[in-house]
Structures are given as C-alpha cells and as structure tokens.
C-alpha positions as CSV (number, residue, x, y, z in Angstrom):
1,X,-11.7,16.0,-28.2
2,X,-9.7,15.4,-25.0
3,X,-7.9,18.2,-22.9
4,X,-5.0,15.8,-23.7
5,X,-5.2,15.2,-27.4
6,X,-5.6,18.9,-27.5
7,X,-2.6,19.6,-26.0
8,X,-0.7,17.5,-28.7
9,X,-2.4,19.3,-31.0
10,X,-1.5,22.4,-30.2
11,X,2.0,21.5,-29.4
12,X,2.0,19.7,-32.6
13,X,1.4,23.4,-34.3
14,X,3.5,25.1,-32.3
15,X,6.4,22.6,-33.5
16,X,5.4,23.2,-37.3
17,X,5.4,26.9,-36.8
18,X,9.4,26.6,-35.5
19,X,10.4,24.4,-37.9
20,X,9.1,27.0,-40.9
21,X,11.3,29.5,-39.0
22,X,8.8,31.3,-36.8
23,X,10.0,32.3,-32.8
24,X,8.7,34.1,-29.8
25,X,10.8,35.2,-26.8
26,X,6.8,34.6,-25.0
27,X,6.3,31.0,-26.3
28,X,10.2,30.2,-25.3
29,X,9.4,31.6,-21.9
30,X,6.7,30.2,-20.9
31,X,8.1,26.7,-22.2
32,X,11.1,27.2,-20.0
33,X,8.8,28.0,-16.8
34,X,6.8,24.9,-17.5
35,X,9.2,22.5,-17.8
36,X,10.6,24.5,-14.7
37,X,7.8,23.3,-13.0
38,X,7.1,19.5,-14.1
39,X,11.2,19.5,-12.7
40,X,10.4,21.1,-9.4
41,X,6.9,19.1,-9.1
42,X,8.5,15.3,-10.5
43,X,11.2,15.8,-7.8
44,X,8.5,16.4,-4.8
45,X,7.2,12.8,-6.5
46,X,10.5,11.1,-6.6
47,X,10.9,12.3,-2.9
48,X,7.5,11.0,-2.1
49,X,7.7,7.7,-3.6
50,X,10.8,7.1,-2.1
51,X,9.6,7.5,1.1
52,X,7.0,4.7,0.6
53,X,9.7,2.6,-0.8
54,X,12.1,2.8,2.1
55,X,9.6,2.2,4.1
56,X,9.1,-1.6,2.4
57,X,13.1,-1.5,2.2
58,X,13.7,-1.8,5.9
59,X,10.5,-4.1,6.4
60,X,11.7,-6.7,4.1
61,X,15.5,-6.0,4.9
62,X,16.3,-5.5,0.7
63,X,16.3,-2.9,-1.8
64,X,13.8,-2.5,-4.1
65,X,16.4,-3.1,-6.7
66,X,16.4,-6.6,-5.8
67,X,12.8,-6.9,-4.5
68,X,11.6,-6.2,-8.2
69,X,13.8,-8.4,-9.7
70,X,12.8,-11.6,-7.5
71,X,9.0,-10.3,-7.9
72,X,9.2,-10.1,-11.8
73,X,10.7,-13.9,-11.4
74,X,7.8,-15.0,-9.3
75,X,10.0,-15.1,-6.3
76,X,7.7,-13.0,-3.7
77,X,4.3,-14.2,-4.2
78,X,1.3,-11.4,-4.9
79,X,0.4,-10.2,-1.3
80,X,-0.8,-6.9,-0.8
81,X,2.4,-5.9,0.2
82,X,4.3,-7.5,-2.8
83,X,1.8,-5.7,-5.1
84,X,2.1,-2.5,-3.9
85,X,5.5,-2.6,-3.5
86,X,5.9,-3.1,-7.0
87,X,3.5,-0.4,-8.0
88,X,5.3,2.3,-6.1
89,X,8.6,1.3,-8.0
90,X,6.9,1.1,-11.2
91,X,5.5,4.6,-10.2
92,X,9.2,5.5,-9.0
93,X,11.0,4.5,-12.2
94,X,8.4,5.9,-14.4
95,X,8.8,9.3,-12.5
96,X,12.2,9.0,-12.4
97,X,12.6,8.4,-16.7
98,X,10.1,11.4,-17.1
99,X,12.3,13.6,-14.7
100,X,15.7,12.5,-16.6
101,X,13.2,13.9,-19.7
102,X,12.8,17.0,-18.8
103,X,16.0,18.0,-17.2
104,X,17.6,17.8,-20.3
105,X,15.8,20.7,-21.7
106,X,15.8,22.7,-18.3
107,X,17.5,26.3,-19.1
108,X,20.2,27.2,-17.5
C-alpha cells in the first residue's frame, strides 16, 4: 500500500469514528495545525509561482489570463516558453483552488 492510499485510509476511519459520535480535543488539534501549515506552505507556492509568471508577463507584454486563453485556442504555438508558461499557470491555478480549499476550514 502507498503512503498515500494510507493516508485515505486512515482519514477515511477517522471520519467514520466522528460520524458515530466519537471526538478528541488531540485529533481536532492537530487537524487545525495541519491545515495551518498546507495554508502557510500553499501561499509561499502561490508567491513563488507568481514570480515565474510575472516574469513571462512583462516578456510577452500580457497577463497570463489572456496568454492561456490564446494558448488553449492554438494562438501561441508550443515553444519552450509557451509550454512552460502554461505549466506554471496550470501549477498556479491548481495551487491557487487547493489554497481556496483549505482556508475554508482554517480556525479562527
């Protein structure tokens, strides 16, 4: 078995146990801290990854907004540039979705 198929396992159990009614002021804790930290660590991503796409932004003189919709329209050609362009706002966006994610459950 996988680290990560072992991971939904056990969260898969731990989610059973709460629905039957069963709680711990550790397992809520430590929950809290972790998603703490995928919050704190997704935003050092974000902040990375924007970075690299500013950097393509002033290059090309257009947002990535608008360079990813001409590239998924075939507009830009597939140049290395073009390519990874489009892999750091894939990267962005899917950072961005999984940060959204988590700060809803963030404790206050």
């Amino acid at each position: 078995m996988t680290m990560e198929a072992g991971t939904v396992e056990r969260l898969q159990s731990l989610l059973r146990l709460y629905r039957e009614g069963y709680r711990s002021p550790i397992i809520d804790q430590a929950i809290a801290k972790l998603i703490a930290l995928e919050i704190e660590q997704s935003q050092i991503e974000l902040q990375r990854l924007e970075a690299c796409l500013r950097t393509y932004e002033q290059q090309y003189g257009m947002t990535s907004d608008e360079f990813y919709r001409r590239f998924r329209s075939g507009d830009l050609g597939d140049d290395i540039d073009v390519v990874e362009w489009s892999v750091f706002w894939d990267m962005h966006q899917a950072t961005q979705r999984c940060l959204d994610e988590l700060t809803k459950w963030k404790s206050d």
